[in-house]
NUPA-497947 format. One record per atom (N, C-alpha, C): x, y, z. Coordinates in steps of 0.02 Angstrom, whole numbers, plus 50000, padded with zeros to 5 digits. Layout:
! residues N
XYZ/...
This chain:
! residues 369
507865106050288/507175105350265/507105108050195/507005101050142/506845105150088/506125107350072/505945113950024/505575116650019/505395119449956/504775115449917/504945117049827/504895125849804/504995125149756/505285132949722/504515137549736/504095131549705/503225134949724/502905135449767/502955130049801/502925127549868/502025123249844/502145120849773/501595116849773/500875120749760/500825128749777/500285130649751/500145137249693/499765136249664/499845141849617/499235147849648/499165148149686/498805153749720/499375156849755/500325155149761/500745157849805/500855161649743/501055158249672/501235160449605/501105166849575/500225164449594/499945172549563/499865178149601/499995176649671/499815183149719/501035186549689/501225181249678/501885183849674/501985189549596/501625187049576/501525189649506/501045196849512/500795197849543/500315201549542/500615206749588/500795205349628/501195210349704/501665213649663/502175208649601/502705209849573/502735214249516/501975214549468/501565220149440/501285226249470/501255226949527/501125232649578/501775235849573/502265234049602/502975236249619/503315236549536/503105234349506/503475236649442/503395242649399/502365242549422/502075249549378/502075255449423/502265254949506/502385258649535/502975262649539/503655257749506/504275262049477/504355266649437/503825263049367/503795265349302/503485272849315/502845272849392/502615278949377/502995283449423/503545282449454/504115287149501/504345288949461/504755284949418/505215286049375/505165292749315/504365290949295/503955294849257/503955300249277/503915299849329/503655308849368/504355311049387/504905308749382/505525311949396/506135311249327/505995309949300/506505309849254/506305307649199/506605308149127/506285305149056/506495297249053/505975294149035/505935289349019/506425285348998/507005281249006/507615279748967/507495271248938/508035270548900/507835263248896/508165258248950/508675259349005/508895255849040/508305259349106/507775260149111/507265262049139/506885255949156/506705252749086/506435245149102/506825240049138/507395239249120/508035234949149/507785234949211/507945243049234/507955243949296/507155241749351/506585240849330/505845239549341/505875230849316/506385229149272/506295221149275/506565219849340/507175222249340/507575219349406/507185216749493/506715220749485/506395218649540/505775217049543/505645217049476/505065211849473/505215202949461/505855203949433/505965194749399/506025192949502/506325198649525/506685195449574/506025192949651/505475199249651/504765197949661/504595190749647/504695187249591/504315178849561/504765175249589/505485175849608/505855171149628/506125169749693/505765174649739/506025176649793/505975170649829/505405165349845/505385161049863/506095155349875/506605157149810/506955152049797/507535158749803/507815161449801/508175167549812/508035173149843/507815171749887/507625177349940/508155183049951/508755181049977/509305186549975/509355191549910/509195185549843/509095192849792/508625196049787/507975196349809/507505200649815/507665204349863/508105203949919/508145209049966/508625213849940/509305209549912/509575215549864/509325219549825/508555217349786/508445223549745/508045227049769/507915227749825/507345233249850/507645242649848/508395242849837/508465250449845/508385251249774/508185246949725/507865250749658/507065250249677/506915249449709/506195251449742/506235257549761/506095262049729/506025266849745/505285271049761/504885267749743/504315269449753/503885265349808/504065266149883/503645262849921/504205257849942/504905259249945/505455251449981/505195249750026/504865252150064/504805248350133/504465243250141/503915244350090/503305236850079/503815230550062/504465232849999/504685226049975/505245225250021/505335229750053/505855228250119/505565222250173/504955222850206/504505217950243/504545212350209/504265214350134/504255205650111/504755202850134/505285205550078/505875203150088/506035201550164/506025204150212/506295201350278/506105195750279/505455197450276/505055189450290/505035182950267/505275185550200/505465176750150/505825176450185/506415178550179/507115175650197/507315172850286/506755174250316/506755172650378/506105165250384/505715165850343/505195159850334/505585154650290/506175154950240/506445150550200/506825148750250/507395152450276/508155148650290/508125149850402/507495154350417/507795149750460/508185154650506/508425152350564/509235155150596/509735152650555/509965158750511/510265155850464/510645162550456/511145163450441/511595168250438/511295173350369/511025170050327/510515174650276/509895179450301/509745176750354/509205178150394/509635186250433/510275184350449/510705190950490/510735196150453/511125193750381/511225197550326/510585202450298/510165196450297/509355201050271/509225207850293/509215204650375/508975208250432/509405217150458/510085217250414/510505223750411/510465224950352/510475223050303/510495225450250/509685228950254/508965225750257/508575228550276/508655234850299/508975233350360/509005240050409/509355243150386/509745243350340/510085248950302/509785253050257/509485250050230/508955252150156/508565256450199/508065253750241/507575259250282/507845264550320/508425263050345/508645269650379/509115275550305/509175274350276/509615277150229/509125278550165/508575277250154/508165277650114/508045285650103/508405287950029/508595293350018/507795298449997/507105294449984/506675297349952/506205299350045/506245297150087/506065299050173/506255307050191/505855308050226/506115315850262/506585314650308/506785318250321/507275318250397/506925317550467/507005313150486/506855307950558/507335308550604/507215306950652/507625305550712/508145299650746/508205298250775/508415292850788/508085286350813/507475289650844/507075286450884/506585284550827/506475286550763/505955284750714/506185281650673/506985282150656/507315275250620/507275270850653/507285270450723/507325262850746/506575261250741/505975264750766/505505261950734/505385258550663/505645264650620/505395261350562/505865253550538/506455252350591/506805248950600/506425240650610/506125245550682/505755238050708/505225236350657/504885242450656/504025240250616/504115235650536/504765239450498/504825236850421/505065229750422/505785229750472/506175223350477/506185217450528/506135221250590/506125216650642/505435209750653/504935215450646/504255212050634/504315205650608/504285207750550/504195203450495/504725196550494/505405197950506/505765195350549/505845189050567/505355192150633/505185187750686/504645183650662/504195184250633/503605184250613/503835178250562/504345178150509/504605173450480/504775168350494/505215169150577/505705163850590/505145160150637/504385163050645/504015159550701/503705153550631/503605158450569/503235152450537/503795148050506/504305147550514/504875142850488/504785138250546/504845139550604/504955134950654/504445130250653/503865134850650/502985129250639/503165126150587/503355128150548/503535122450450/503835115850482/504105119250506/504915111350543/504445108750590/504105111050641/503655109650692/503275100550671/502885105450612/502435101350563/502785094950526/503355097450502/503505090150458/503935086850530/504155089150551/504515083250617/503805078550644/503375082450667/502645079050675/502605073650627/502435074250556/502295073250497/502785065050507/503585066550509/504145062950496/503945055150553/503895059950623/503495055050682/503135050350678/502555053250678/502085049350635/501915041750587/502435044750548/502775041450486/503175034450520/503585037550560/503905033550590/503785027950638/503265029850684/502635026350745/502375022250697/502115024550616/501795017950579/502025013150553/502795014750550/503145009950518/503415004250577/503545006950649/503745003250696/503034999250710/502545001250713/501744998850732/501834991850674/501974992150609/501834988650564/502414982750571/502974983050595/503614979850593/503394974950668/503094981250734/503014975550798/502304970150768/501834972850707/501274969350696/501724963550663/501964964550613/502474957250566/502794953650625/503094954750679/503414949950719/503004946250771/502394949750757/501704945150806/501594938450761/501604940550715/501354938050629/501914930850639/502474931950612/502834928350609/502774923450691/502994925250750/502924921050803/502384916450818/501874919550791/501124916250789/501174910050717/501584911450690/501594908250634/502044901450642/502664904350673/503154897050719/502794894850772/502274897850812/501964891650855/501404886450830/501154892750779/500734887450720/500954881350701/501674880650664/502024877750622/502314872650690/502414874750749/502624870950786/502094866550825/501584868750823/500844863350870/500844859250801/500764862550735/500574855750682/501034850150696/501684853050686/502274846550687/502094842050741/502024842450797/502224840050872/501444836450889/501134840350858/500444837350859/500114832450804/499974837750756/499544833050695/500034829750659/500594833950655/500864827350609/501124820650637/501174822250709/501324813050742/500674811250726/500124812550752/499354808150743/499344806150666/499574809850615/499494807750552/499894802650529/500494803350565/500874799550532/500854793250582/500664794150626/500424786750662/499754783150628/499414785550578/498894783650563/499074781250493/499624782050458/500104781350406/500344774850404/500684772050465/500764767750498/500374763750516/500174763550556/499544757350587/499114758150526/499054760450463/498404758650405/499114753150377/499544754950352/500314752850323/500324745550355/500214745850402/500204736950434/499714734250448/499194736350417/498374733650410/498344728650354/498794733550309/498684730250252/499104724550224/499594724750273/499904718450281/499584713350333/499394714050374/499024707550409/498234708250389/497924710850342/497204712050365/496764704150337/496184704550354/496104696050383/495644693150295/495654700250262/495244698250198/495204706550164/495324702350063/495184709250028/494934715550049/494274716750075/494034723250069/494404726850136/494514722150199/494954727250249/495754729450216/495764726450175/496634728150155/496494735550103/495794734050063/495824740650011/495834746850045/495324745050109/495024750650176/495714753350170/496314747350224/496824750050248/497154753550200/497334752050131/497734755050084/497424762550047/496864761550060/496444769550062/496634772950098/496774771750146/496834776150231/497584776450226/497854772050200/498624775150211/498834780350162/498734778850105/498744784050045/498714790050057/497964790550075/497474797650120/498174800450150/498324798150218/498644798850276/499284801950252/499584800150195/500174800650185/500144807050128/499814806250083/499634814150056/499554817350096/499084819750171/499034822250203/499514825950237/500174821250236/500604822550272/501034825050239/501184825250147/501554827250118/501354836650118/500384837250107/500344843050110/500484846850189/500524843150235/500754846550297/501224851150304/501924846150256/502544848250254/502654854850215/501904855550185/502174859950116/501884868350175/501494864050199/501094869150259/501354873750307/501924868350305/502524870950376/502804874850371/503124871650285/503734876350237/503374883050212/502694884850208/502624889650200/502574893650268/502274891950346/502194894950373/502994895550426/503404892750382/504284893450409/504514894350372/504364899150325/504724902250264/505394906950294/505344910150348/506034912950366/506504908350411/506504902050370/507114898450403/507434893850363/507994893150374/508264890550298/508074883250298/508204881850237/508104876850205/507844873950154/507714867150114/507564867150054/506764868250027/506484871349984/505814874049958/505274866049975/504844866749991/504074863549985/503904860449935/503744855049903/503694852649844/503014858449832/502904860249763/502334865549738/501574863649739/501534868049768/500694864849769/500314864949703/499834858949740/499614856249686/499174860649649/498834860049554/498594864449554/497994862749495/497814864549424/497234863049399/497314855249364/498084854649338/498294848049318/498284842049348/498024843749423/498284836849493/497544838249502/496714841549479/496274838749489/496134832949470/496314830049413/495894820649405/496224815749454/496964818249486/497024814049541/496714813549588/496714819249598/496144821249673/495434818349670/495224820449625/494634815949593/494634808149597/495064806349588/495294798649580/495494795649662/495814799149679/495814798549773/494964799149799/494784802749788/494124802749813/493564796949803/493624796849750/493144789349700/493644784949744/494344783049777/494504776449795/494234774949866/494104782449891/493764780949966/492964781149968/492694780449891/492154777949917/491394785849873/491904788949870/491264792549845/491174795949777/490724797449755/490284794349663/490514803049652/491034804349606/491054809949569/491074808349488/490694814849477/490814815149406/491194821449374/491844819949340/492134825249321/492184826749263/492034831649256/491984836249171/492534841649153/493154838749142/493814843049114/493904844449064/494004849449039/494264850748952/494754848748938/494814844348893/495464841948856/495674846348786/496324848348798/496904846948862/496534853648897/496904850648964/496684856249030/497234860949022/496614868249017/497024873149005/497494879549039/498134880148999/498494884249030/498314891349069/498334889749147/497834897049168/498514899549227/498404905749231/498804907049278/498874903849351/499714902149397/499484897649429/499424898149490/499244905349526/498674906949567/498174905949579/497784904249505/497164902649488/496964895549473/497484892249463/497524884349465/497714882849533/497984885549584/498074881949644/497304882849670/496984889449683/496474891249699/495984885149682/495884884049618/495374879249569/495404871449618/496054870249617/496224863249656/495954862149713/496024868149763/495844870749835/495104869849837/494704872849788/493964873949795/493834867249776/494044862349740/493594855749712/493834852049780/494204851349798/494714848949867/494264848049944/494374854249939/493624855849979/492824855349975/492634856049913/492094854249874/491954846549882/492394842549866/492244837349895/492414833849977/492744837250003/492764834650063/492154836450073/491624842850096/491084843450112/490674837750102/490604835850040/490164833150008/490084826050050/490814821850055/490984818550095/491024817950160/490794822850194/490634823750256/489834824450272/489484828450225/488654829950240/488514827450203/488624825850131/488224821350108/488324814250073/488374810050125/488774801550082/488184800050040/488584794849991/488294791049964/487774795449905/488004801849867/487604806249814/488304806849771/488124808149722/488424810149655/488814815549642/489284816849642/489694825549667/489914827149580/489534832349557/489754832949489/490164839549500/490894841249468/491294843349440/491414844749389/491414851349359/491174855349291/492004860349314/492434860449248/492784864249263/492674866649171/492704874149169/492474877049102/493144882249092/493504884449054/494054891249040/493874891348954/493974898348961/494164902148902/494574907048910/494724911348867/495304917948868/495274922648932/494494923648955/494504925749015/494624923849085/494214919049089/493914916149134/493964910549156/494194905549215/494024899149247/493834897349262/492874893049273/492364891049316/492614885849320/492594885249387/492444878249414/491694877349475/491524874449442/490814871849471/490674863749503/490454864749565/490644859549596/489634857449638/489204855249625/488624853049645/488534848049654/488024845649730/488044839449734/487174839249775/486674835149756/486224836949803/486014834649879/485494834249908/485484835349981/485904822549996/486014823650029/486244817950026/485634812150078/485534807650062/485034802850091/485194799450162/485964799750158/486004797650234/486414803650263/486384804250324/486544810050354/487104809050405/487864812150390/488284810650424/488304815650479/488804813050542/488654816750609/489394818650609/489564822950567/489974826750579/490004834550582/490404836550627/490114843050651/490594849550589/490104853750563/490524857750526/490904865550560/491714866750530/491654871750569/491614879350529/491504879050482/491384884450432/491904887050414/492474885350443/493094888250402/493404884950328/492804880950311/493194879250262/493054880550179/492394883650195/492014888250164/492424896150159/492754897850205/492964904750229/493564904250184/494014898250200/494564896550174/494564894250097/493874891250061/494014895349993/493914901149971/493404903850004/493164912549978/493924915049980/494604915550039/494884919650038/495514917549973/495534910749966/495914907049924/495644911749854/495074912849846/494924913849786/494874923249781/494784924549841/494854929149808/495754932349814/496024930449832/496974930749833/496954931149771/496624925149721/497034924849658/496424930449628/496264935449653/495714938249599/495084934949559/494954931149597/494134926949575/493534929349635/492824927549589/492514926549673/492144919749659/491964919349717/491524910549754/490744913249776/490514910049737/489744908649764/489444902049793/489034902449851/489044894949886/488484893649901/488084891149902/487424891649921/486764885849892/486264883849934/485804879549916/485324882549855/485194878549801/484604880749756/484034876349759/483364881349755/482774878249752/482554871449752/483074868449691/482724861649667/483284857349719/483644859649781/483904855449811/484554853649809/485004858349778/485444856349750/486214861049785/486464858749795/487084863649835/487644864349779/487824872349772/488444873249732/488754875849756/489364876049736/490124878949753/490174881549652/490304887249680/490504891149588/490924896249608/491634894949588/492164900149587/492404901249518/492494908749508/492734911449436/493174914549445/493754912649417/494554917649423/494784919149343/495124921449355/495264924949283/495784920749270/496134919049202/496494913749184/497074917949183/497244923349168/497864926849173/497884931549224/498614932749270/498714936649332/498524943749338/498144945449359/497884951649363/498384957649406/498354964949365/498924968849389/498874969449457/
């Protein structure tokens, strides 16, 4: 168990400093009162004060210098037991401490003459105590970070069994689309595909060749759908999704099945980050499918605006005159808000006064930290 030199607080620092100024001016004034002043006097009053500030990290040398404690050893005798039993522990330093201690106090030349029975007291009370008292709060230290380590550990297994829910949920996903929607799609790929070879006159063949087109983009983004949601299995990458450059197609798919957009792009369409261009694609994508679902037969204007900051795309269309019976399920609204905000934009959606429904998402044109 490591354990820093400070242990992280400076309230341990200054009580060390200060305890270590007690015991230093307490030498100076033994020393004073017994003998003249020398200059290896200070030496001797550093020695156990440097060793006082460092005890934390050298505990055994603070216990060595306590028989130049001469004024009061027994106080820096306790400390000392006690670091060195709170640092290391059952630890053979901890043995060493613990006699050498008991040597100093029983042999402590400035004491009256005692007994036998009052060295071992002063035995127990100076060294043993403290001691014990050490090795109980070492054990709680270890107690605590093993807890701590646990913990740690329970969140990381919690987070690893949550990713393998993730992922399995993700292959049965990827596995109902295949087995499901993409046969219906691609059967609809098909039977439009041979419409348009037998169909009985022009406008059923444009129908059919609309519907196959549709069907078959559909099915290209499926694949890209799969490959992302079967990303842990080998094989070759997803063609890239589409992004602010593949709006006038999309636009242009839409106008062939039938419904009146107007699009307003800056020429040339500008270089934006391409989080924020897939996002942009996603919201007009959707923007008009809505539109095409609740409201046929109205005008769907498309405003896409960038500068150095910023990407609007603005997408309004108003209440529509005939009223289609299709049922909405609100995820697709949900599914741009979260699109947009992934890439760091937000989406505002909502009816205005004069009747008018917008979709307005703003992303930033470069990737945000």
């Amino acid at each position: 168990m490591r354990l820093a030199w400070w242990d992280g607080k400076r309230r341990t620092l200054v009580f060390d400093v200060l305890f270590a100024g007690l015991v230093a001016s307490g030498l100076v004034l033994e020393i004073a009162n017994n003998r003249e002043l020398r200059w290896y006097t200070f030496a001797l009053v550093a020695v156990p004060f440097t060793a006082m500030i460092v005890r934390r990290r050298f505990p055994l040398l603070f216990m060595a210098s306590t028989p130049i404690a001469q004024w009061w050893p027994s106080v820096q005798v306790t400390i000392a037991a006690y670091t060195v039993a709170s640092r290391k522990g059952l630890h053979w330093q901890t043995a060493v401490s613990f006699l050498y201690g008991s040597a100093v106090i029983v042999v402590w030349p400035g004491k009256q003459e005692t007994t036998v029975g009052s060295s071992v007291g002063y035995v127990v009370f100076f060294v043993l105590v403290p001691t014990l008292l050490g090795l109980w709060v070492y054990q709680r230290r270890a107690l605590l970070v093993a807890l701590r380590d646990r913990a740690e550990q329970a969140e990381r297994e919690r987070d690893l069994r949550a990713e393998r829910v993730v992922v399995a949920e993700r292959r049965r996903i990827a596995r109902e689309m295949h087995d499901v929607v993409a046969h219906r799609v691609s059967a609809i790929a098909l039977q439009s595909g041979a419409l348009t070879m037998t169909a009985p006159d022009k406008q059923t063949e444009e129908v059919a060749e609309v519907i196959r087109k549709t069907s078959t983009a559909a099915l290209t983004e499926l694949r890209d759908i799969l490959q992302v949601l079967r990303d842990d299995l080998p094989g070759e990458p997803g063609h890239v999704a589409p992004a602010l450059d593949a709006v006038p197609v999309l636009v242009a798919d839409a106008v062939g099945t039938g419904l009146k957009v107007d699009l307003q792009l800056p020429d040339p369409i500008p270089d934006v980050d391409p989080a924020a261009g897939r996002a942009a694609y996603r919201v007009v994508q959707e923007a008009l499918t809505n539109a095409t679902k609740h409201a046929p037969g109205v005008v769907v204007t498309v405003r896409i605006t960038a500068d150095e900051q910023e990407l609007v795309v603005e997408v309004t269309n108003p209440r529509g005159v005939l009223h289609a019976e299709v049922p909405g399920s609100g995820y697709g609204l949900m599914g741009m808000r979260e699109r947009v905000s992934l890439a760091g934009g937000t989406l505002q959606t909502g009816w205005s006064d004069d009747g008018v429904f917008r979709v307005r998402a703003v992303l930033p044109t470069k990737a945000t930290e």
